[in-house]
C-alpha positions in Angstrom: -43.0 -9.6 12.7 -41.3 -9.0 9.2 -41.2 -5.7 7.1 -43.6 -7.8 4.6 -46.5 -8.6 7.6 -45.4 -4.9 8.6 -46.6 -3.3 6.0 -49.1 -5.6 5.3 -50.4 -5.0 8.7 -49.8 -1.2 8.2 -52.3 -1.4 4.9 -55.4 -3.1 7.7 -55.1 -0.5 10.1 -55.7 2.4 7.1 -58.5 0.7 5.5 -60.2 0.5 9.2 -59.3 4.0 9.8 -61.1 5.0 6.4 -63.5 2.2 6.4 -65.7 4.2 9.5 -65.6 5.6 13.3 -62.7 4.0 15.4 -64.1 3.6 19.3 -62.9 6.1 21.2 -62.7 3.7 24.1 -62.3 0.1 24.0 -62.7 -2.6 27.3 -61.5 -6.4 26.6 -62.7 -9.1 29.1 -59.7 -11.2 28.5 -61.1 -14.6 28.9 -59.8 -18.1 28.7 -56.3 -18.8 29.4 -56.6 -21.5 31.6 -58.8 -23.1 29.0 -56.6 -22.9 26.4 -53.6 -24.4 28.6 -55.4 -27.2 29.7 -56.9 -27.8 25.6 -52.6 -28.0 25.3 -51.5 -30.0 28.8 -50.1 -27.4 29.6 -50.3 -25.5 33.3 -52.8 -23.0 33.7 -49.8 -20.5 34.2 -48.7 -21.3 30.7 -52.0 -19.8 29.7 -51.1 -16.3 31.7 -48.1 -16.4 30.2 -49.0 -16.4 26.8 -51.9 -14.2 27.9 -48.9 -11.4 28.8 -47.6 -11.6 25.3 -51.4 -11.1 23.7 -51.4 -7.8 26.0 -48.3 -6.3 24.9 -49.4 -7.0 20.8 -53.1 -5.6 21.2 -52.1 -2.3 23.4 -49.9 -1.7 20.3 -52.8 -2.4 17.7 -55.0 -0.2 19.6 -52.8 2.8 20.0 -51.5 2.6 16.2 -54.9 2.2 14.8 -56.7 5.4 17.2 -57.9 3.8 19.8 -57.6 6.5 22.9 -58.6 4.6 26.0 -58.5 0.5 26.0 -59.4 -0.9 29.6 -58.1 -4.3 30.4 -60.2 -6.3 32.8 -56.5 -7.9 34.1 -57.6 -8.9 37.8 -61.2 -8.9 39.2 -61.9 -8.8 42.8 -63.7 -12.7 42.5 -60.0 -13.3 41.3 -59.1 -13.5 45.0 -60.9 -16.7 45.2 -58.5 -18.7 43.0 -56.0 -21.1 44.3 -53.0 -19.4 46.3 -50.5 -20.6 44.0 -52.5 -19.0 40.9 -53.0 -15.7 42.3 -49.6 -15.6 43.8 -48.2 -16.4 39.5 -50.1 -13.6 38.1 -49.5 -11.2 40.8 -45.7 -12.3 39.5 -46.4 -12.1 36.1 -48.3 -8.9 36.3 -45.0 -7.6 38.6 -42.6 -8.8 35.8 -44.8 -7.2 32.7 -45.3 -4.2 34.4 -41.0 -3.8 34.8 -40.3 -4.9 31.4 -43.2 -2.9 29.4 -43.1 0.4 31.2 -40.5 2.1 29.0 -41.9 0.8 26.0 -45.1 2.2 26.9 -43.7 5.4 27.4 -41.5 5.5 24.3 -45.3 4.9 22.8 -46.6 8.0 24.4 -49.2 5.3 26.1 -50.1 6.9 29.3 -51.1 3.9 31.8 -53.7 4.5 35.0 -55.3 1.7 37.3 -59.1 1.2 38.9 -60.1 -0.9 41.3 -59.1 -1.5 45.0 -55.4 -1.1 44.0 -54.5 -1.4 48.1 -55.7 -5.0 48.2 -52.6 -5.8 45.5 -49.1 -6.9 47.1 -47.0 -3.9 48.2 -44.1 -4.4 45.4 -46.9 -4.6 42.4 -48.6 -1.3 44.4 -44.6 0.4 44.3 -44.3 -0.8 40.5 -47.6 0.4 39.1 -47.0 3.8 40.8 -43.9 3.9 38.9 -45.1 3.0 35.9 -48.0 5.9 36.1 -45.9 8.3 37.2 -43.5 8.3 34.5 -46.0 7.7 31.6 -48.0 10.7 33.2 -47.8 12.8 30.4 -47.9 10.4 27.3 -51.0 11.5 24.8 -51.7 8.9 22.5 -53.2 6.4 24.0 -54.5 5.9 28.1 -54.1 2.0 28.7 -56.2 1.4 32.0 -55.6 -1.8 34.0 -58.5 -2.7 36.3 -57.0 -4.8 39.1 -58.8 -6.0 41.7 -61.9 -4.4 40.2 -65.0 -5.2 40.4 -68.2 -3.1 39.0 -70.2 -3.6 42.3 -67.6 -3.4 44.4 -67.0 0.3 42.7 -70.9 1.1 42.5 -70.7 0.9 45.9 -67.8 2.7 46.9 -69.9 5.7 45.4 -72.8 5.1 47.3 -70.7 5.6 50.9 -68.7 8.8 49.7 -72.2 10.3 48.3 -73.7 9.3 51.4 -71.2 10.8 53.5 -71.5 14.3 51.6 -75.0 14.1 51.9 -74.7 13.5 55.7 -72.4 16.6 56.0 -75.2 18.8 54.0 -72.3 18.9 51.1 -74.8 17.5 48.6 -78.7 17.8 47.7 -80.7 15.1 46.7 -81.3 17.5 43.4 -77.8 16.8 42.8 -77.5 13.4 42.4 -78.1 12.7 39.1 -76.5 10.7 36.3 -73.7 13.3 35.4 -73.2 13.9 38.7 -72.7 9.9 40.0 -70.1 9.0 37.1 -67.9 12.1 38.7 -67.9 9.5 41.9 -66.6 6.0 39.6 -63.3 5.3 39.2 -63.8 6.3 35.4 -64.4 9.6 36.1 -61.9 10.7 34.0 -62.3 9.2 30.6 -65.4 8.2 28.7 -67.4 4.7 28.7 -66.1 2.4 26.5 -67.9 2.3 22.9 -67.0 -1.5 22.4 -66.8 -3.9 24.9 -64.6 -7.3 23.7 -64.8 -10.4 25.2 -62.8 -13.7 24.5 -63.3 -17.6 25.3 -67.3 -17.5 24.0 -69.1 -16.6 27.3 -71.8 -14.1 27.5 -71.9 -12.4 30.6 -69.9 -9.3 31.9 -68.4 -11.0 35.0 -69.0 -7.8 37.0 -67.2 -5.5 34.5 -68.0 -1.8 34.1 -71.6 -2.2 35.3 -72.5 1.7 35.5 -70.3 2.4 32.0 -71.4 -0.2 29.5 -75.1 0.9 29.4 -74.9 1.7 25.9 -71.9 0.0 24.8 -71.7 -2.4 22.1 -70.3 -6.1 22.6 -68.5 -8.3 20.7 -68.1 -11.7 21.6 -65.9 -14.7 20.1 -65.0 -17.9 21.1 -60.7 -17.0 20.4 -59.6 -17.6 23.7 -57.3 -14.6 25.1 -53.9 -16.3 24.4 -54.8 -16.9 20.3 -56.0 -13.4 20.3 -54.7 -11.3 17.6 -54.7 -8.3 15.4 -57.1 -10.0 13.0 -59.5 -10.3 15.6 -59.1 -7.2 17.0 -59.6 -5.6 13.6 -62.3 -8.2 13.3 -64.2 -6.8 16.6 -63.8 -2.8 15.2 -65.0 -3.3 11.6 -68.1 -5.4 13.3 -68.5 -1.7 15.5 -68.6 0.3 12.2 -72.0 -1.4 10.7 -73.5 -1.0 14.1 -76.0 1.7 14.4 -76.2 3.2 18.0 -79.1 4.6 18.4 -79.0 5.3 22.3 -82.8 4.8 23.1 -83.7 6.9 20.1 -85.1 5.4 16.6 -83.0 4.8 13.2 -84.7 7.8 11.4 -83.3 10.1 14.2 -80.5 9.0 14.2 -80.8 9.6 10.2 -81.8 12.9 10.3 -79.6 14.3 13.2 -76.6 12.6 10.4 -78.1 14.6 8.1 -78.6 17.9 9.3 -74.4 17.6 10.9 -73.4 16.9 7.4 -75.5 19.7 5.7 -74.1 22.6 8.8 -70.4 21.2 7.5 -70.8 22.1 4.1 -72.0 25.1 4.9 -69.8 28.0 3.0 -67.3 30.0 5.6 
């Protein structure tokens, strides 16, 4: 990218930022790769490929425009099920990227973490993502979370058996389990649910993502597939975010008046 797009791009990202609320968190169903090789004749592991590249722009975009968590739903559990050769690629490709972009992510302050049943992953990609966490522990701008071999059932119910084996050992009340208390148990524990959830290739359905997080979460769907998304899409997705009203079971005129009554206690005189 020239100086010219650069700045140009620089100029977006300030009118978004002044334009209304970034999200705080942000989780992309990165959908259609294969698609968009085969629409080419190309091999679907052309498609991953220039997935990869997509990955490494839009962390960037996020982090520069104040994005503090994005999610990447990179590998899901049903993932498994794909043709040997196909999961042996990405589980290459996700090897490679994670050897090549881990400096840049820390010279980025991006701090990277992982959910999902990271065992189940080959033991080299298992070393490498350890490194990779390790060494961007302490970054602050931005947390880039990978879920790999993730699946929201799969974690809903990984819950279930450690609450269930608290409660057999009289460690935890029935009184106690309660909303607050069950997100302390999901692999999210430590960083809010996502604001705006993105998804590529068209499809409407979550595939399994996030099931317990997204309850009031806003979607955005379009029919880019992952490989031909960009910045103008992403920006796209966040400016669609700021003229949605979240009203979390409540009605517009509360929402309104709570508004309201923040702005009126901020310009109260010190």
């Amino acid at each position: 990218m020239g100086k010219k797009n650069s700045d140009a791009d620089s100029k977006l990202q300030q009118a978004l930022k002044q334009a209304g609320e970034i999200p705080v968190h942000i989780a992309i169903i990165m959908d259609g790769n294969g698609r968009w090789a085969k629409k080419r004749a190309l091999p679907r592991v052309a498609g991953h490929r220039r997935g990869v590249e997509t990955v490494k722009d839009i962390v960037k975009a996020c982090a520069q425009v104040g994005v503090k968590y994005l999610t990447l739903y990179t590998f899901s559990t049903e993932n498994w099920k794909r043709p040997k050769d196909e999961v042996s690629t990405l589980m290459r490709l996700l090897l490679r990227s994670l050897k090549r972009e881990a400096k840049e992510l820390h010279e980025n302050d991006i701090r990277m973490q992982t959910i999902g049943d990271i065992k189940s992953l080959p033991e080299a990609v298992q070393n490498e993502l350890c490194e990779t966490i390790k060494k961007t522990a302490g970054n602050k701008k931005m947390t880039l979370n990978l879920a790999l071999s993730y699946s929201g059932r799969w974690e809903l119910i990984k819950a279930v058996k450690e609450i269930a084996a608290l409660a057999s050992e009289g460690k935890i009340s029935e009184n106690e389990i309660n909303e607050a208390n069950f997100s302390k148990f999901l692999t999210t524990k430590d960083i809010p649910d996502p604001d705006l959830l993105i998804r590529t290739s068209g499809e409407f359905r979550v595939s399994n993502f996030l099931l317990w997080q997204i309850a009031y979460t806003e979607f955005f769907i379009t029919d880019v597939y992952w490989p031909d998304f960009d910045r103008k899409h992403l920006y796209e997705a966040i400016k669609d975010f700021q003229h949605r009203e979240r009203r979390f079971g409540k009605v517009s005129e509360q929402i309104q008046k709570n508004e309201k009554g923040l702005k009126n206690v901020s310009n109260l005189p010190e």
